[in-house]
C-alpha positions in Angstrom: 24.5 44.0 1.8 26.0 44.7 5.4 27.5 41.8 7.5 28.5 42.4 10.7 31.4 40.6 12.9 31.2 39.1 16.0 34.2 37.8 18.0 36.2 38.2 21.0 39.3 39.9 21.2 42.7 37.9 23.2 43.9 41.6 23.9 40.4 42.9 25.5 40.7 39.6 28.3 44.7 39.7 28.7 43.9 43.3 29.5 40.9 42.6 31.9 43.8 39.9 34.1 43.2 36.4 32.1 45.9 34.5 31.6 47.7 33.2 28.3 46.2 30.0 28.6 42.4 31.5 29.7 42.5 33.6 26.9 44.2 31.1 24.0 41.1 30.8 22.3 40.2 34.6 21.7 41.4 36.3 18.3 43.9 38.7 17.4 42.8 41.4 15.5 45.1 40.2 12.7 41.6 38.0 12.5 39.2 40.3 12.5 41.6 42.1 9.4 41.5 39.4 7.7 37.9 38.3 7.9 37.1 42.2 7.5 39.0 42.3 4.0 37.6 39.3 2.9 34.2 40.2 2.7 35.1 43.4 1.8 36.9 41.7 -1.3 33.8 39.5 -1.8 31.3 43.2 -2.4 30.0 43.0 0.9 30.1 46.1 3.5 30.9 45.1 7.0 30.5 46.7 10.8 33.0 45.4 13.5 29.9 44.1 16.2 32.7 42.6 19.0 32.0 40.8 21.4 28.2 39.3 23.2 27.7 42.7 25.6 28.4 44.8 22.4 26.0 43.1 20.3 23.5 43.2 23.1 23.9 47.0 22.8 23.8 47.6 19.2 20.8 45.1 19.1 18.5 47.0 21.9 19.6 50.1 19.9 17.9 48.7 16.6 21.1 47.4 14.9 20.3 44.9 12.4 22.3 43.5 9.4 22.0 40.9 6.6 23.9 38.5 7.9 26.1 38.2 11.4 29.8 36.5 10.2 30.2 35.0 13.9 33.3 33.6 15.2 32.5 34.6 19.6 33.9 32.0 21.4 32.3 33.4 24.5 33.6 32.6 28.1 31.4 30.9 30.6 29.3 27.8 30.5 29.1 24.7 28.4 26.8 26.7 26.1 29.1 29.7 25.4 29.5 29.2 21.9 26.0 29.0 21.4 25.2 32.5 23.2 25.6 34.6 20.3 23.7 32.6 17.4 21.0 32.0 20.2 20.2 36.2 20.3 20.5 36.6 16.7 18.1 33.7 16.6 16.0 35.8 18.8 16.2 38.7 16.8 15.6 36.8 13.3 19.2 37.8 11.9 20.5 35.0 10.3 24.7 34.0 10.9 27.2 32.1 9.9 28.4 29.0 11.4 26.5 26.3 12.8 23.4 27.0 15.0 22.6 26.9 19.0 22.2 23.2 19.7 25.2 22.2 17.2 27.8 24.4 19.0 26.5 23.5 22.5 26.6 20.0 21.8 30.5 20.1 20.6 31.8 22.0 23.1 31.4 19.2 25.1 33.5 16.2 23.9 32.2 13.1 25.5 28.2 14.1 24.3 29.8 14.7 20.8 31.5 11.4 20.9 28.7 9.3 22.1 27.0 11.1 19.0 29.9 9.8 16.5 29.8 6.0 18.5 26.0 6.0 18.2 26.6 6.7 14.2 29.0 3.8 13.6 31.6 6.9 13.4 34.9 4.9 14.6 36.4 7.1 17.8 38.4 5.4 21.1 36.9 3.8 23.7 36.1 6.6 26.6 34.7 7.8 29.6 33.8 10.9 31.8 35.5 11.7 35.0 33.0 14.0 36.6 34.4 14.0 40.3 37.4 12.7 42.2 35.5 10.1 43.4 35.0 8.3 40.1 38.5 8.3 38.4 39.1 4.8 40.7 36.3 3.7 38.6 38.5 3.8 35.0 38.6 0.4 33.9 39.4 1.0 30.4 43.3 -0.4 29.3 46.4 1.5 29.1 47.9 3.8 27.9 44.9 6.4 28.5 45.0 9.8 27.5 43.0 12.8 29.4 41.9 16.3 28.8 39.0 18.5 30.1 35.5 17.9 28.1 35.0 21.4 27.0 38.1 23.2 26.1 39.4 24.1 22.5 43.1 25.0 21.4 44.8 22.3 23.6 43.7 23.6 26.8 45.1 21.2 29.4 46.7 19.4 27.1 49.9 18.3 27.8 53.2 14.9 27.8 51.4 14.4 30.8 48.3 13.8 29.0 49.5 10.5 27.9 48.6 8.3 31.2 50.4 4.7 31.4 49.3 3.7 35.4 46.6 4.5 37.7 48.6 6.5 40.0 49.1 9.5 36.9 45.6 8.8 36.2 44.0 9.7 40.0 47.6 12.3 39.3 46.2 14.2 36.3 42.5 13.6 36.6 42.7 16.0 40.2 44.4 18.7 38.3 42.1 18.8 35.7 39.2 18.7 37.9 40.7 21.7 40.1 42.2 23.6 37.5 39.3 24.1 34.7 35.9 22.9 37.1 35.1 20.9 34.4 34.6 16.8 33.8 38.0 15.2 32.0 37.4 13.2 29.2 39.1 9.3 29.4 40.2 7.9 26.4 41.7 4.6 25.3 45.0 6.3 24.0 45.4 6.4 20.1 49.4 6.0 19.0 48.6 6.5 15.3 49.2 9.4 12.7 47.1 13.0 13.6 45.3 14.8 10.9 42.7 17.7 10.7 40.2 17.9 7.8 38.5 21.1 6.4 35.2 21.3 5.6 32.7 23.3 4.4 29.1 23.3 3.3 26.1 22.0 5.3 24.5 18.5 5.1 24.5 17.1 1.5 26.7 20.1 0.2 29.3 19.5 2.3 32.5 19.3 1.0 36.7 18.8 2.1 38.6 21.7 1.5 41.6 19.6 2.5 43.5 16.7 4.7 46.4 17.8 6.5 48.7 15.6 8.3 50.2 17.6 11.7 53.6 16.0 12.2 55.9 17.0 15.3 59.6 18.1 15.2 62.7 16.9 17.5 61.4 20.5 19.9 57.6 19.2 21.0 56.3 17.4 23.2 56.0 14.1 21.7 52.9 11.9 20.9 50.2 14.8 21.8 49.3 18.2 20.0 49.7 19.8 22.9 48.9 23.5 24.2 52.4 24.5 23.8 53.0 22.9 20.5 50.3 24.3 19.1 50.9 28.1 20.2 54.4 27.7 19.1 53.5 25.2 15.7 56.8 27.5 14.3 58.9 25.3 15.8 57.3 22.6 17.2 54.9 21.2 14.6 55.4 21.1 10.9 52.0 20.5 8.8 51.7 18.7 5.4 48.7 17.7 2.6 47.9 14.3 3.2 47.0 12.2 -0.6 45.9 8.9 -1.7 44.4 6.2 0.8 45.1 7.8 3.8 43.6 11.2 2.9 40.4 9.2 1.6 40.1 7.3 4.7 40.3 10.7 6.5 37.3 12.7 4.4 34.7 9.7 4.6 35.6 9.5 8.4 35.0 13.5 8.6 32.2 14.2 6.1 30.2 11.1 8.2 30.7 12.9 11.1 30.4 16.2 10.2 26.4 15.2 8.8 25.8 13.2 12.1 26.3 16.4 14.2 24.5 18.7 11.6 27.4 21.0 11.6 27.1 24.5 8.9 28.8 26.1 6.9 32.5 25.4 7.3 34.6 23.8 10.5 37.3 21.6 10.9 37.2 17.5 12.0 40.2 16.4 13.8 41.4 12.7 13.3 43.8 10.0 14.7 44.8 6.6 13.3 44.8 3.7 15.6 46.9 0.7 15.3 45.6 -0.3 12.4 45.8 2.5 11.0 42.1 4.0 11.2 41.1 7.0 11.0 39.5 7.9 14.4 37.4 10.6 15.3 39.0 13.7 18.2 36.8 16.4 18.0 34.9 18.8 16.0 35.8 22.0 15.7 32.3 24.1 14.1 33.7 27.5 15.1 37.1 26.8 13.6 40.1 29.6 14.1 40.1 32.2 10.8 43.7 33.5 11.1 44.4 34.0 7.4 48.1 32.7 8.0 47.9 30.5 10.8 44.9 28.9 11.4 44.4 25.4 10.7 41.6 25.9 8.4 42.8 28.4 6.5 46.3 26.6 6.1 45.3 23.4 5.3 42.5 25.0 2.7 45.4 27.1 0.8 48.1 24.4 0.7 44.8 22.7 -1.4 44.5 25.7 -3.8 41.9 27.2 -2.0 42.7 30.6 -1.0 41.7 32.4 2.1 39.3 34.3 0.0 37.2 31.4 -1.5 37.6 29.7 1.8 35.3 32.6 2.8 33.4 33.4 0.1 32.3 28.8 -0.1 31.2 29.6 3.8 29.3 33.1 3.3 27.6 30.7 0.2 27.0 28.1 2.5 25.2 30.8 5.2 22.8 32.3 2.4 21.8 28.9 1.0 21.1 27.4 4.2 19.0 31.0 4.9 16.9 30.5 2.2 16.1 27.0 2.7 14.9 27.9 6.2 12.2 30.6 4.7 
């Protein structure tokens, strides 16, 4: 059985003149090893597909494969994530991860959220900046906290993030707005503990592959998981298994609201507590990072006793099941 691998490489767009931060949410190739040798571990034979142009190619020239293992973040538009399961869609090949209308739907945070509200999900208070013009018309309580609607890895997150007057707001809202030409997400700020939940499985068979608490040393930026702290989590972030109420209160929050977006497969919801305490819905990440040492799927899975291997081997499952169900 042959699975190809589709993804997008830091190193090809650092090359092409992207920026650090452009590229932050593009794989290493350490990635692409790791995936590679998992399947490979698992009895499956692979082919290294790369990016959406390449798989264009090899699909025009006949290519076809039992299942597409597909981690392309792509680069432009709010539906970038979905370009790639939307061909394979077109050309009957099923894939793993979740499908067009799930991953163009979650890129964009303030549609997901109205989503989770809509489902009795509990998330902050929020609107969507989607001009200059508007940000005077904020009327939501401080402190705020802002970041474009459709980025991953902390993109424009920053200490400035945390907004406690209107002058930052109209401040930090502008550069937002100029620097990514996207709306900014407004939230009612939450002051509580952060945590990120695994998950994988689709629908009823979805399960928690773990709750980890991300805690911040003395070194980061305080109160936010920023951009920096996460690209240098070594010393800025230290990550732990959450257990007992907490950790419960965290799956049902994350489980509900991984079932009202009709996410597959395997992904990651991230969480924050509120004053009292709550679990709060972030964001949902469906097309979750795949570093086997680093990424926060992967980590928080093995620090449960799931190794990177099962962690794989539960999502290709999840793929095939989900593949015959739609036959």
């Amino acid at each position: 059985m042959i699975i190809g691998i589709t993804y997008d490489l830091r190193e090809d767009y650092l090359s092409m003149g992207f920026s650090e931060e452009d590229a932050a949410e593009f794989d290493t190739i350490s990635t692409i090893e790791g995936i590679e040798n998992a399947l490979q571990s698992l009895g499956y034979q692979t082919e290294r597909i790369g990016h959406l142009r390449l798989l264009m190619k090899a699909l025009m020239a006949g290519r076809k494969w039992d299942m597409v293992f597909n981690i392309c973040e792509g680069f432009y538009g709010i539906g970038r994530e979905a370009q790639v399961p939307a061909l394979l869609d077109a050309f009957c090949i099923p894939y793993v991860f979740s499908n067009p209308l799930v991953l163009s739907l979650t890129l964009d945070k303030g549609m997901t959220k109205r989503i989770i509200r809509d489902a009795g999900i509990p998330t902050a208070d929020f609107t969507v900046v989607k001009n200059i013009t508007e940000i005077s018309d904020v009327s939501l309580p401080y402190p705020l906290f802002v970041k474009p609607v459709a980025e991953g890895t902390g993109k424009g997150i920053s200490g400035e993030s945390i907004i406690h007057t209107p002058e930052a707001l109209q401040t930090r809202c502008s550069y937002l707005l100029k620097r990514f030409h996207q709306p900014v997400l407004v939230e009612t700020y939450l002051n509580g503990r952060e945590f990120t939940v695994g998950i994988t499985g689709t629908g009823s068979e979805a399960c928690i592959t773990g709750v980890m608490e991300v805690l911040l040393t003395d070194k980061a930026e305080q109160g936010v998981y920023s951009y920096t702290n996460k690209e240098e989590w070594r010393e800025r972030c230290r990550y732990e298994i959450a257990g007992g109420d907490i950790a419960a209160a965290c799956e049902e929050v994350a489980l509900a609201s991984w079932i009202a977006l009709n996410c597959e497969d395997g992904g990651r919801i991230d969480l924050r507590c509120d004053e009292k305490g709550v679990p709060n819905f972030i964001e949902v990440n469906p097309l979750a990072g795949m570093n086997p040492v680093y990424s926060d799927l992967p980590m928080l899975s093995r620090m449960n006793g799931i190794p990177y291997n099962e962690l794989i081997k539960r999502i290709m499952d999840s793929a095939f099941q989900k593949t015959v169900l739609h036959e």
